[in-house]
C-alpha positions in Angstrom: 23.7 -34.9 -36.6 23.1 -34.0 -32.8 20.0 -32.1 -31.6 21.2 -29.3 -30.2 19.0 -28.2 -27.0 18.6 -25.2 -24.2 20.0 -25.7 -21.0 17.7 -24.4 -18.0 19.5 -24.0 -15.3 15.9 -24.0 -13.2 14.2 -27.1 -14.6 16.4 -28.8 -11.9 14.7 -26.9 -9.4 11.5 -28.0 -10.5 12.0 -31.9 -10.5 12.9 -31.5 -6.9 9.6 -29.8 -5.7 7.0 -29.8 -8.2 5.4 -27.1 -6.4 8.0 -24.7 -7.3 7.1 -21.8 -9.4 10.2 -20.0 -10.8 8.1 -17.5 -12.5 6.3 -16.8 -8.7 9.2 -16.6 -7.5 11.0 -14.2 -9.4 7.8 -11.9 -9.9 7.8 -11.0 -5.7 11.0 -10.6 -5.8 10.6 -7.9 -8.1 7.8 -6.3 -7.2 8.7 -5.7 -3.7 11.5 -3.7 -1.9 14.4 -5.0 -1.1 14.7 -5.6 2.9 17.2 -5.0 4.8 19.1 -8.2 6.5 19.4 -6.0 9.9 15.4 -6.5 10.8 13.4 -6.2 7.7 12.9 -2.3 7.1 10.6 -2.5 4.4 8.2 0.5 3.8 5.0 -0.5 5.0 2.3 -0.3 2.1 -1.1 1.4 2.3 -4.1 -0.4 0.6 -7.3 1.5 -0.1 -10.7 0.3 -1.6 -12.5 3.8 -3.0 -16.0 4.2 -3.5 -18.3 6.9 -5.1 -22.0 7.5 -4.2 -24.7 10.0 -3.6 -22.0 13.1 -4.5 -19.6 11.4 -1.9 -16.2 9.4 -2.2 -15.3 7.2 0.5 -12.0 5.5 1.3 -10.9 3.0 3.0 -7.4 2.3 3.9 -5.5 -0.3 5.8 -3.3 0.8 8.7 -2.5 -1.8 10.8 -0.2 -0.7 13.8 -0.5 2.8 13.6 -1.7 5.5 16.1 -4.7 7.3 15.4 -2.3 10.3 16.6 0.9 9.1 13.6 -1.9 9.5 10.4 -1.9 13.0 8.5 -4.4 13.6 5.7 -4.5 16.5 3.2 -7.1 17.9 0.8 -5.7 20.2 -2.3 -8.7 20.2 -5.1 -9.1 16.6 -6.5 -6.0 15.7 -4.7 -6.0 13.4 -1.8 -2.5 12.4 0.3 -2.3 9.9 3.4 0.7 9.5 5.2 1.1 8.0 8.6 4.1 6.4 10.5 4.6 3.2 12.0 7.2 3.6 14.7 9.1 0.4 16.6 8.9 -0.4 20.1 12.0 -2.7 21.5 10.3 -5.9 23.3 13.9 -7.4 23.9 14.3 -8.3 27.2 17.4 -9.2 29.3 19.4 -12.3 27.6 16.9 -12.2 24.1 17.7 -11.6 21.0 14.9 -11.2 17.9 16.1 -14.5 15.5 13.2 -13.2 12.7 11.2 -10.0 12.3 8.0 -9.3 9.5 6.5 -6.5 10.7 7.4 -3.2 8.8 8.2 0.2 10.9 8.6 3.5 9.3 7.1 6.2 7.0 4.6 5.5 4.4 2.5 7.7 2.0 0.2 7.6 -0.2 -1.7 9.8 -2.9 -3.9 10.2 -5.5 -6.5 12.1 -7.7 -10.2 12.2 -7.7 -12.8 13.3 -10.8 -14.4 15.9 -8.9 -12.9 18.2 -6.6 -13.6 17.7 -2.5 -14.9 20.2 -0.4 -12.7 20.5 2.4 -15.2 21.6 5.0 -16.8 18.9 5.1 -14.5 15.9 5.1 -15.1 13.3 7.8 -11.8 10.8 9.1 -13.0 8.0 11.4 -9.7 5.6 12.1 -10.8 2.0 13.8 -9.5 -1.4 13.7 -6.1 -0.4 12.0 -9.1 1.0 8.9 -9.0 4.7 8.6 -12.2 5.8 6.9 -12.2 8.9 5.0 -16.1 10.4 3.9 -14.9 12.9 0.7 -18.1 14.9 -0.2 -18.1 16.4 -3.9 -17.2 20.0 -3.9 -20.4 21.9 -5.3 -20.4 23.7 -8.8 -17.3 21.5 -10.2 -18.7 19.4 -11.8 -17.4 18.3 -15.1 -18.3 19.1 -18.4 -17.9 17.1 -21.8 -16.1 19.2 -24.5 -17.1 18.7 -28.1 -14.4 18.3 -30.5 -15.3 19.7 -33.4 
């Protein structure tokens, strides 16, 4: 009797570079948008590290290649939106013509929720080195309780 076995189309993939990861490969293409073939439009992302400490939240978000003057943030509550806009400037000149473009240009946003409310009053936005720094101080009087359940 034969042994009947599973054809995988991508095994021959992997004999020819043994560096190939088909499950790498198919997870970023996933994951991201798809781009455009007419000059890569993706949406540019925004990437934050968040801190607590001492009644204060601070953020930090990446912002490469925006204006100080293109970056809009809003307070509502616990609710914290970024949104900014990274606009394309033509560089062609007289008899070039771009062969490949990676850098992203367009609207992005981004927004989430705190555990405590902010106070709005006192919210500080320092923007340097493509990082915009946000200092979110703890709105007094809300803080939370723990409810029983009984």
């Amino acid at each position: 009797m034969n042994n009947i076995t599973r054809f995988d189309p991508f095994s021959e993939l992997v004999r020819f570079d043994p560096l190939f990861d088909i499950d790498d490969v198919f997870a970023r293409s996933f994951m991201r948008p798809p781009l455009s073939h007419g000059g890569m439009n993706a949406e540019p992302q925004i990437r934050m590290d968040i801190k607590e400490a001492d009644g204060v939240y601070t953020v930090k978000a990446e912002m490469p290649g925006v204006n100080k003057e293109d970056i809009h943030v809003s307070v509502d509550g616990n609710r914290i939106s970024i949104s900014a806009e990274v606009k394309q400037k033509k560089e062609e000149k007289e008899g070039e013509r771009v062969i490949h473009s990676e850098r992203s240009y367009g609207m992005t946003s981004r927004s989430f929720s705190l555990a405590d409310e902010v106070d709005p009053g006192k919210v500080q936005a320092k923007y340097a080195d493509g990082v915009l720094e946000l200092t979110l101080p703890k709105k007094p009087g809300s803080s939370r309780k723990e409810i029983a359940i009984s």
